[in-house]
C-alpha positions as CSV (number, residue, x, y, z in Angstrom):
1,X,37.7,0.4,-27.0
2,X,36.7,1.3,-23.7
3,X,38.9,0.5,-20.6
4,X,37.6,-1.3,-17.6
5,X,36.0,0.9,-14.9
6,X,38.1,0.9,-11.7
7,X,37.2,-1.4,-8.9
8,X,35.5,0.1,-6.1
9,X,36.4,-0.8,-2.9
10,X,34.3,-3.5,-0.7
11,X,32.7,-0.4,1.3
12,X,31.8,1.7,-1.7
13,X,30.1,-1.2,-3.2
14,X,28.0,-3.0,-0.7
15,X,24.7,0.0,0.3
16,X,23.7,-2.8,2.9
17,X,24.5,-2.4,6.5
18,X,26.9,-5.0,8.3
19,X,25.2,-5.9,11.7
20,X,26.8,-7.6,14.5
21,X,25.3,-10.9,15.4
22,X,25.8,-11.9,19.4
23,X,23.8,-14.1,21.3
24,X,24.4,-12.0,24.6
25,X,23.6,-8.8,23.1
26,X,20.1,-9.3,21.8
27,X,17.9,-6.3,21.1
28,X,14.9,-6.3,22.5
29,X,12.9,-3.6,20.6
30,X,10.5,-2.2,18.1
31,X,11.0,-1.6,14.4
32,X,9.9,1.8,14.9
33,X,12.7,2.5,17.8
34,X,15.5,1.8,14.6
35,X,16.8,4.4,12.9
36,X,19.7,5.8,10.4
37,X,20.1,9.4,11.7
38,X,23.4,12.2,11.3
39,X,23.5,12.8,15.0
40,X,26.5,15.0,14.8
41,X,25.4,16.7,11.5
42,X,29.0,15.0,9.6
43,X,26.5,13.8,6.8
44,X,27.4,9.7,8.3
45,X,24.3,8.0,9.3
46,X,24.3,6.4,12.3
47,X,22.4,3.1,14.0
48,X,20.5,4.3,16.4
49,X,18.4,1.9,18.5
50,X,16.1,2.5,21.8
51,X,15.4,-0.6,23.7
52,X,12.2,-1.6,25.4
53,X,14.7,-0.5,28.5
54,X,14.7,2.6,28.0
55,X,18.4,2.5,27.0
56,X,19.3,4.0,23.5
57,X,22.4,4.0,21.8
58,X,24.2,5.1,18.7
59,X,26.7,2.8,16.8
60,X,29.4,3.8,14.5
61,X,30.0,-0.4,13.0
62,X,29.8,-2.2,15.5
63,X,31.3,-0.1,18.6
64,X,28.7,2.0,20.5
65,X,29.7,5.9,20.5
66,X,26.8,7.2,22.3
67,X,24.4,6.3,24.9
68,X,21.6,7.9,27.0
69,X,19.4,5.5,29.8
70,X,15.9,7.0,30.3
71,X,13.3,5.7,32.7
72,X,10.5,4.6,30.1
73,X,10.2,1.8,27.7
74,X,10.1,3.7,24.3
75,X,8.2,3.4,21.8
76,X,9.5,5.1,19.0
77,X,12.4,7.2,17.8
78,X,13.4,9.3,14.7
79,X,15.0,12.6,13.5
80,X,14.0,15.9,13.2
81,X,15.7,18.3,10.5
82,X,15.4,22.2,11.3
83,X,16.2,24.7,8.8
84,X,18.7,27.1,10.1
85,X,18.9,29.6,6.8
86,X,17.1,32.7,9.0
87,X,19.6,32.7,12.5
88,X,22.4,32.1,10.3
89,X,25.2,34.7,11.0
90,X,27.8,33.6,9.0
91,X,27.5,31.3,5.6
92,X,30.1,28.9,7.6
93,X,27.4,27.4,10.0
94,X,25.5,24.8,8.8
95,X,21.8,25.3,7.2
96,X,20.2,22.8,9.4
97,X,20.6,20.8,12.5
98,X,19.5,17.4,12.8
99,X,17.5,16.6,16.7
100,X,17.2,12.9,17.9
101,X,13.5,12.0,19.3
102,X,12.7,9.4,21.7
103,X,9.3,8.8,22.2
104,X,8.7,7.2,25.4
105,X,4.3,7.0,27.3
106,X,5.0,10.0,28.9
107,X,7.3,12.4,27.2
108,X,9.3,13.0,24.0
109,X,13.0,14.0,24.8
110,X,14.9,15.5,22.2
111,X,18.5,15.5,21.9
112,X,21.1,17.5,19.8
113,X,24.6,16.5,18.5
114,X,24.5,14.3,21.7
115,X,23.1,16.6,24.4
116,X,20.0,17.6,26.1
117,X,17.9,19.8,24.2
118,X,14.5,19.3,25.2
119,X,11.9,17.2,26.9
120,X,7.7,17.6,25.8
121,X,4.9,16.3,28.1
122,X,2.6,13.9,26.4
123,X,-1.0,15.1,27.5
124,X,-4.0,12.5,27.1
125,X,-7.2,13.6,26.7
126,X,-10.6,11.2,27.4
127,X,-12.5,11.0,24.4
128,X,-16.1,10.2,23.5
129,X,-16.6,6.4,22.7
């Protein structure tokens, strides 16, 4: 006969994400300015939401470990993956680096393991109607 499995632990078991529910801290955002990203390349997922604000934070549960206030409302947000394999030196640094996008009318800010790392100029063009 076969023994029983061991039990997995509540965390192991439930794949669904515990959100905390407050009426005082309401989100106020778009379904495309919600993400699951690595931010600090630990392979753990993150929440990361960016509010019509301009505020964006990162939760770890329910307590906030990072946050960055821009100007704009934004409008969208994501990750980025690069490969690192060529400018490795050493096989100890990691073969890719995950980059946090923010999407806002006028730019595209990009941020790395928690910093700055880059800000792109959206440029609008007329178009024939």
């Amino acid at each position: 006969s076969s023994s029983p499995s061991p039990q997995k632990s509540a965390q192991q078991q439930s794949l669904w994400i515990d959100l905390y529910k407050s009426v005082t801290n309401q989100l106020n955002t778009y379904p495309n300015s919600i993400d699951l990203i690595d931010m600090d390349d630990s392979g753990e997922n993150k929440l990361v939401v960016g509010e019509f604000s301009g505020l964006v934070s990162v939760y770890k549960g329910t307590n906030i470990v990072w946050q960055v206030q821009l100007s704009e409302e934004i409008n969208a947000l994501g990750n980025l993956t690069f490969l690192l394999q060529q400018n490795r030196v050493n096989e100890t640094e990691p073969e890719s680096s995950t980059i946090l996008a923010v999407a806002t009318d006028k730019y595209i800010y990009m941020y790395s393991k928690g910093k700055k790392y880059m800000r792109l100029m959206m440029y609008y063009t007329e178009t024939d109607r």
